[in-house]
KOLLO-944669 format. One line per field, with one value per residue (C-alpha): residue number from 0; residue in one letter; x, y, z. Coordinates in steps of 0.5 Angstrom, whole numbers, m for minus. Last residue first. Layout:
% residues N
n [NUM | ...]
res [a | ...]
c1 [X | ...]
c2 [Y | ...]
c3 [Z | ...]
% end
This chain:
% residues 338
n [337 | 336 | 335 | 334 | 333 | 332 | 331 | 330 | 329 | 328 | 327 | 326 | 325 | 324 | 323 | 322 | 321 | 320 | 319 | 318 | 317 | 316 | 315 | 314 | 313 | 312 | 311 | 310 | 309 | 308 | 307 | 306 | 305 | 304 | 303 | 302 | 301 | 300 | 299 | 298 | 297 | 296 | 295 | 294 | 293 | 292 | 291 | 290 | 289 | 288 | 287 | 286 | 285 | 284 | 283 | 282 | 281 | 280 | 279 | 278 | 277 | 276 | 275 | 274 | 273 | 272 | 271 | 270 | 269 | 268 | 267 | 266 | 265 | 264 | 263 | 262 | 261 | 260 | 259 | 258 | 257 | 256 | 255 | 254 | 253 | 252 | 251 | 250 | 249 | 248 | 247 | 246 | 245 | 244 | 243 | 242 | 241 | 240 | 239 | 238 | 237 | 236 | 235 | 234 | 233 | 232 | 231 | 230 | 229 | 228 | 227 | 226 | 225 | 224 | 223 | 222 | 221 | 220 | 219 | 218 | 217 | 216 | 215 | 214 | 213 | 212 | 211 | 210 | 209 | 208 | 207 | 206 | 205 | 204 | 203 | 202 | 201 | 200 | 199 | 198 | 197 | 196 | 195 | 194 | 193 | 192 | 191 | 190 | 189 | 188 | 187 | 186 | 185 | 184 | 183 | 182 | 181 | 180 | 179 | 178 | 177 | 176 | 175 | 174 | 173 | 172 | 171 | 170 | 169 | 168 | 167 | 166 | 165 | 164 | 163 | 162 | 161 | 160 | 159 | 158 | 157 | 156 | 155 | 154 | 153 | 152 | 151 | 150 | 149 | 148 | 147 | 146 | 145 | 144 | 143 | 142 | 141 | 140 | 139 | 138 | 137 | 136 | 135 | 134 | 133 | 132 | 131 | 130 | 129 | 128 | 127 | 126 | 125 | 124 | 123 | 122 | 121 | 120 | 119 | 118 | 117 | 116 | 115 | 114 | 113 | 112 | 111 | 110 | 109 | 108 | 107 | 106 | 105 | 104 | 103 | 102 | 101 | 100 | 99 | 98 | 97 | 96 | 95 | 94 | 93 | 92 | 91 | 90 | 89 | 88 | 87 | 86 | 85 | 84 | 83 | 82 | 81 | 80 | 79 | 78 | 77 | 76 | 75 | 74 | 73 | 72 | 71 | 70 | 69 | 68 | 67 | 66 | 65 | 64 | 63 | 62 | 61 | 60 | 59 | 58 | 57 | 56 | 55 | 54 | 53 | 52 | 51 | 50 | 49 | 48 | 47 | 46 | 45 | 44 | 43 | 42 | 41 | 40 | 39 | 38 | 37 | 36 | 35 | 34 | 33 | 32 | 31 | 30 | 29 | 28 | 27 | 26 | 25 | 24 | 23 | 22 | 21 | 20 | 19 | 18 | 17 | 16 | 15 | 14 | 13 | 12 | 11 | 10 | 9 | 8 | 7 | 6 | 5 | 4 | 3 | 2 | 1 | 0]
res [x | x | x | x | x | x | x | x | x | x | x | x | x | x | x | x | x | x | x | x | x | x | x | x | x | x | x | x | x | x | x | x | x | x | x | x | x | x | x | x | x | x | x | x | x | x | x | x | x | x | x | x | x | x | x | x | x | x | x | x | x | x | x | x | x | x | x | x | x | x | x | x | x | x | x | x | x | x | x | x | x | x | x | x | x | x | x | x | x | x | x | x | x | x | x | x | x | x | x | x | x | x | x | x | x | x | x | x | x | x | x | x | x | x | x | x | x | x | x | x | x | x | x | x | x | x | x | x | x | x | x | x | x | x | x | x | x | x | x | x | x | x | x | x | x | x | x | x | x | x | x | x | x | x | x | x | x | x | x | x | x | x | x | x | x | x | x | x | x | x | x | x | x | x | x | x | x | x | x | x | x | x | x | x | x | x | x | x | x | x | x | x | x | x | x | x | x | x | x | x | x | x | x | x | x | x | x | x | x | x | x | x | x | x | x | x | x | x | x | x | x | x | x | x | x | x | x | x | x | x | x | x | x | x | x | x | x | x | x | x | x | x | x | x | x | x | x | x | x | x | x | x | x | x | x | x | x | x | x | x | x | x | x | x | x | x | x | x | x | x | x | x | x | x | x | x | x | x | x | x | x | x | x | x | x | x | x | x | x | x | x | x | x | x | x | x | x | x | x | x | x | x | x | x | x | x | x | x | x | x | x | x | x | x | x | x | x | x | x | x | x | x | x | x | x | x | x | x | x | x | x | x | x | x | x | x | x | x]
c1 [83 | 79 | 84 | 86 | 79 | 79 | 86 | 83 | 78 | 81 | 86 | 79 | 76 | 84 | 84 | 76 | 80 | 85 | 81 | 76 | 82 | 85 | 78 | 77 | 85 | 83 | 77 | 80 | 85 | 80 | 77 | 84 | 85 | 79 | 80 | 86 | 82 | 78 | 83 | 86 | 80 | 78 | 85 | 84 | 77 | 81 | 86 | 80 | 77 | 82 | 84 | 76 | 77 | 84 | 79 | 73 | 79 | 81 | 73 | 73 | 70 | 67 | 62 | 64 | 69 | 76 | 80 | 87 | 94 | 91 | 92 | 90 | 86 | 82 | 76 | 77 | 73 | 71 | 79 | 79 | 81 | 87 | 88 | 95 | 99 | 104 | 105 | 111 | 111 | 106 | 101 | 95 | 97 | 98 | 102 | 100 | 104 | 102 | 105 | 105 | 102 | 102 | 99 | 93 | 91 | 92 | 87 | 79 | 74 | 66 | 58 | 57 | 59 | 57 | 63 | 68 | 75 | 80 | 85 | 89 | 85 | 78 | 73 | 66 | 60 | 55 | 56 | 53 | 59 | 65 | 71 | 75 | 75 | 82 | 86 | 92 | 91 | 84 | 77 | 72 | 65 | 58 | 54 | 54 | 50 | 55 | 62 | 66 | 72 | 72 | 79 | 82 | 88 | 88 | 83 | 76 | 72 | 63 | 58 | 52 | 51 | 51 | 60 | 62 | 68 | 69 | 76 | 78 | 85 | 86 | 82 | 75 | 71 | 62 | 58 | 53 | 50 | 45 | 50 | 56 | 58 | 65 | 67 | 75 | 76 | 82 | 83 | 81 | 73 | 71 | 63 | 58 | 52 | 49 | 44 | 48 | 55 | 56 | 63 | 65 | 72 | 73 | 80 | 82 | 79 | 72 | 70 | 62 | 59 | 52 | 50 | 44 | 46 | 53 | 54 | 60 | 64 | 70 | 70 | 77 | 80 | 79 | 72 | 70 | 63 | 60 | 53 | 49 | 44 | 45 | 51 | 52 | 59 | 62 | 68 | 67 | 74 | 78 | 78 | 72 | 69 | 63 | 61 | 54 | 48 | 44 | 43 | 50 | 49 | 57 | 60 | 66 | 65 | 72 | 77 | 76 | 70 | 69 | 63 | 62 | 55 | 49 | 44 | 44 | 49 | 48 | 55 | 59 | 65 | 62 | 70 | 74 | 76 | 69 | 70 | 63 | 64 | 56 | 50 | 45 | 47 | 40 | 43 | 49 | 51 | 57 | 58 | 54 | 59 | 65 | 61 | 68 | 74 | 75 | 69 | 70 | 63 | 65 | 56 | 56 | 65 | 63 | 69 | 67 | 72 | 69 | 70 | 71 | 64 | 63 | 62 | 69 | 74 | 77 | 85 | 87 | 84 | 88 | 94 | 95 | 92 | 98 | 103 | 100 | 102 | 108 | 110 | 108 | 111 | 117 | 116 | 116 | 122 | 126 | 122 | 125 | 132 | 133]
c2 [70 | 68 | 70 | 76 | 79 | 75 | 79 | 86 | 85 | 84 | 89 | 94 | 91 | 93 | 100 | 101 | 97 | 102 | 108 | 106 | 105 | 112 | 115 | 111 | 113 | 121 | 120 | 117 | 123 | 128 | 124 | 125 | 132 | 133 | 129 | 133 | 139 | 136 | 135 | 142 | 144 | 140 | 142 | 149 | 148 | 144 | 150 | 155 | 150 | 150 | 157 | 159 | 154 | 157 | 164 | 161 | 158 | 165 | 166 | 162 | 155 | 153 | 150 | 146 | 143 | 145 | 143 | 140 | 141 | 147 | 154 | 157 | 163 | 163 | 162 | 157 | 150 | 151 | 153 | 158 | 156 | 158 | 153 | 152 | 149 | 150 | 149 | 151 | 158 | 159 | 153 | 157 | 164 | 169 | 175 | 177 | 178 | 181 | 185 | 190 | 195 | 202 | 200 | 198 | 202 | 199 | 195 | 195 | 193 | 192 | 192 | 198 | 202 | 209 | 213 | 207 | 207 | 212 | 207 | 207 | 203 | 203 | 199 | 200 | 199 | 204 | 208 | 215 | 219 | 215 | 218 | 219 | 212 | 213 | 220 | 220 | 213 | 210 | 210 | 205 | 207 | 205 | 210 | 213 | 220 | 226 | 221 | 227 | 228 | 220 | 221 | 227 | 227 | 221 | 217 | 217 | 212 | 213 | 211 | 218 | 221 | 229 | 228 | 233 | 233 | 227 | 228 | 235 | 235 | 229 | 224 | 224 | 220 | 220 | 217 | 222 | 225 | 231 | 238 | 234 | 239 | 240 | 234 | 236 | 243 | 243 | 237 | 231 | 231 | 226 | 226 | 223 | 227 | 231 | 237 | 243 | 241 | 246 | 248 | 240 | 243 | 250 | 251 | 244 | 240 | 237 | 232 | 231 | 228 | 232 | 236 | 242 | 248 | 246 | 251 | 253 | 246 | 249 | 256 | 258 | 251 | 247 | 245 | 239 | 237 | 234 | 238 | 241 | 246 | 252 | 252 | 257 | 260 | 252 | 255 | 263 | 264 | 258 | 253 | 250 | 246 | 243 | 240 | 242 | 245 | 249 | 256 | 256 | 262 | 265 | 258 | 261 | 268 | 271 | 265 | 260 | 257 | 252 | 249 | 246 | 248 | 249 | 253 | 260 | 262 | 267 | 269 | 264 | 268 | 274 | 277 | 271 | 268 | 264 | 259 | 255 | 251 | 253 | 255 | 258 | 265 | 269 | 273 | 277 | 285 | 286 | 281 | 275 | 270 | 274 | 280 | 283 | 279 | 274 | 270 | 266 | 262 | 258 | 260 | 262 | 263 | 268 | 271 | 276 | 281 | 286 | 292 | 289 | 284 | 282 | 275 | 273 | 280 | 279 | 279 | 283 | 289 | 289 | 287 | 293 | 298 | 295 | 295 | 303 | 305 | 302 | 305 | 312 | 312 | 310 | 316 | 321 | 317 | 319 | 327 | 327 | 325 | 330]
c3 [m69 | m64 | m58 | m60 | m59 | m53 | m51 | m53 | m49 | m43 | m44 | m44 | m38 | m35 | m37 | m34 | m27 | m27 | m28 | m23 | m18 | m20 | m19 | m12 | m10 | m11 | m7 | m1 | m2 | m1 | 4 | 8 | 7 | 10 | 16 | 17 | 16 | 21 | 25 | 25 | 27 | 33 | 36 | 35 | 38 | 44 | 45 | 45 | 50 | 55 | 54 | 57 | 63 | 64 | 63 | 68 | 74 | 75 | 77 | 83 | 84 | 90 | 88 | 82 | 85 | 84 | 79 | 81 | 81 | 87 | 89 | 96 | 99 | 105 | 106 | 112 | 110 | 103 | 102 | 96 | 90 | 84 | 79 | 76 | 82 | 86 | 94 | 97 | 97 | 102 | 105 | 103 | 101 | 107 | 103 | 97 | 91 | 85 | 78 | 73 | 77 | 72 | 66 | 69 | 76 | 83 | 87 | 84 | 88 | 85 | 88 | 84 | 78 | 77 | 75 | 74 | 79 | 80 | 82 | 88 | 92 | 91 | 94 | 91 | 96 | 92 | 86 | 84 | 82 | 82 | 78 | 84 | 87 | 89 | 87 | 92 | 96 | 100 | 97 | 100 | 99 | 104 | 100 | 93 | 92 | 90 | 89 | 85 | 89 | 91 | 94 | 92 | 96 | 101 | 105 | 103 | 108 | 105 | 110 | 107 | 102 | 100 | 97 | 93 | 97 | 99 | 100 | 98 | 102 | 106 | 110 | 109 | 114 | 113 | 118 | 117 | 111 | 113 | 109 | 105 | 101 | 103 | 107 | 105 | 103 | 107 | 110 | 116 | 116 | 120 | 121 | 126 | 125 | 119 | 121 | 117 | 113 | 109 | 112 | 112 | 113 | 111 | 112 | 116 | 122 | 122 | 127 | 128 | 134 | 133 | 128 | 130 | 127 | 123 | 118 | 119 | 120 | 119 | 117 | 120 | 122 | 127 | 129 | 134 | 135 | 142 | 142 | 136 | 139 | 135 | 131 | 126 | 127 | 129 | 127 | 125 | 125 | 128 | 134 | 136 | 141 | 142 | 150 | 150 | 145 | 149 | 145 | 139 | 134 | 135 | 136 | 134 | 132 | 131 | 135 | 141 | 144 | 148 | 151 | 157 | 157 | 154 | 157 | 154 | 149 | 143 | 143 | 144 | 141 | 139 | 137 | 141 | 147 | 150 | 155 | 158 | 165 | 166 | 161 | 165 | 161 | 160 | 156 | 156 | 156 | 156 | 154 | 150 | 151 | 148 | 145 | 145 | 148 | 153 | 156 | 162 | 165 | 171 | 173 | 179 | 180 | 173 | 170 | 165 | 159 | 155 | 159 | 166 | 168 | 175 | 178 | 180 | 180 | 173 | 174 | 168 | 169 | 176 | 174 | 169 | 174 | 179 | 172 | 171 | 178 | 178 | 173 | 175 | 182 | 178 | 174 | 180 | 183 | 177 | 177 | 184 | 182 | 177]
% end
């Protein structure tokens, strides 16, 4: 017993020093499907990561693959790092990527400073630089578009050569192909395809723009091709407003509202503003004013008519009158020649 006790311990420890040898890749050498290069700071795990075992003409330095063909195809590009099945699997020269998730970044050919995170996020990619994409499928179609931020599942969809893009949440921009739009929340400008330089921030905000450009939408769905035009709140729904920073605060009042020529800022004043600088709150009191006035016009032409109908009764019974005293008069004469 005690002989076959010492032969498994023997046994054990052969198999842990086995173990620790296959782990601790001898620099520059491949072990299976694992490579650790001290030329080259290359480190690749897993099958076909880094093109191993039999990779290509690897230049590329301070590279790491993890992952089924992670950074497969790799040549010269550098500081790169890939984790999970086929990351960066098409990526040549492009440098300091990184991508996290099944087939993230899988198309990337040359495209450098690129962050994936999510399966299938910024898959499409292949010569995109600077882009963001976190989240199942994030900016999946994109192809050569830079500068993107897609932060959500779905969010950035569609977008495939559009740059400067940001979308916060889930299916932000997501039929999005344009380029300087901000989306912040669920849904936000879901349906904007070609619109430009948009702003949509709150759950569903511009998501009824299509083709506009220069909205800012915050929590309202918006119009479908409107440009050039802010909405804030949805009607129903806000019933009041207080803003914050009106000239001198609370202690002023007033009826029109005005903007100080000098500063910008906002204000309200007991007296009309000049013609310059008159805002479009001051257009419907105007309006008031002179629906009030015509009302006024009105009755007084009534009035005036009243009046001349009158005037003209009093004519008629004046001719009436005199017609009356004509005939006494002469009665008395006829009297008075008798």
């Amino acid at each position: 017993m005690k002989t076959l006790f010492q032969s498994l311990l023997l046994a054990l420890g052969a198999l842990a020093l086995a173990g620790t040898a296959y782990a601790q890749v001898p620099a520059g050498t491949w072990a299976g499907n694992d490579i650790s290069d001290s030329t080259t700071a290359n480190t690749g795990m897993g099958t076909g990561a880094l093109g191993g075992p039999s990779p290509p003409n690897l230049t590329g330095d301070f590279n790491t693959a993890s992952g089924y063909n992670a950074l497969f195809s790799n040549t010269t590009g550098k500081l790169n790092t890939a984790a999970g099945a086929t990351a960066l699997h098409s990526n040549t020269s492009g440098s300091y990527n990184a991508a996290c998730g099944n087939e993230a970044l899988g198309s990337n050919q040359t495209g450098s400073q690129n962050t994936a995170s999510g399966a299938f996020a910024l898959e499409s990619n292949t010569t995109g630089s600077n882009n963001t994409a976190s989240g199942y499928i994030a900016l999946d179609s994109n192809t050569t578009g830079s500068d993107n931020t897609a932060s959500g599942y779905y969010a950035l969809l569609s977008n495939k050569n559009g740059s400067q893009n940001s979308a916060y949440g889930e299916n932000a921009l997501y039929t999005a192909t344009a380029s300087f739009n901000t989306a912040v929340g669920y849904d936000s400008l879901y349906k904007n395809k070609t619109g430009r330089y948009n702003v949509a921030l709150g759950w569903k905000a511009g998501f009824a723009l299509t083709t506009g450009d220069n909205n800012i939408d915050i929590d309202n769905q918006g119009e479908a091709s409107e440009s050039d035009t802010i909405r804030i709140g949805t009607e129903g729904i806000q019933t009041a407003t207080y803003i914050a920073g009106i000239v001198n605060g609370t202690s002023v009042t007033g009826p029109y509202v005005v903007i100080n020529s000098t500063t910008g800022q906002l204000g309200v004043s007991t007296t009309p503003p000049p013609a310059g600088v008159k805002t479009a709150s001051y257009v419907p009191k105007l309006l008031r004013e002179m629906r009030q006035q015509a009302a006024e016009i009105r009755d007084l032409k009534q009035q005036q008519l009243q009046t001349l109908e009158q005037v003209a009764e009093l004519k008629a019974l004046n001719q009436a009158t005199m017609t009356a005293l004509q005939k006494l008069q002469a009665k008395d004469q006829l009297v008075a020649q008798r």
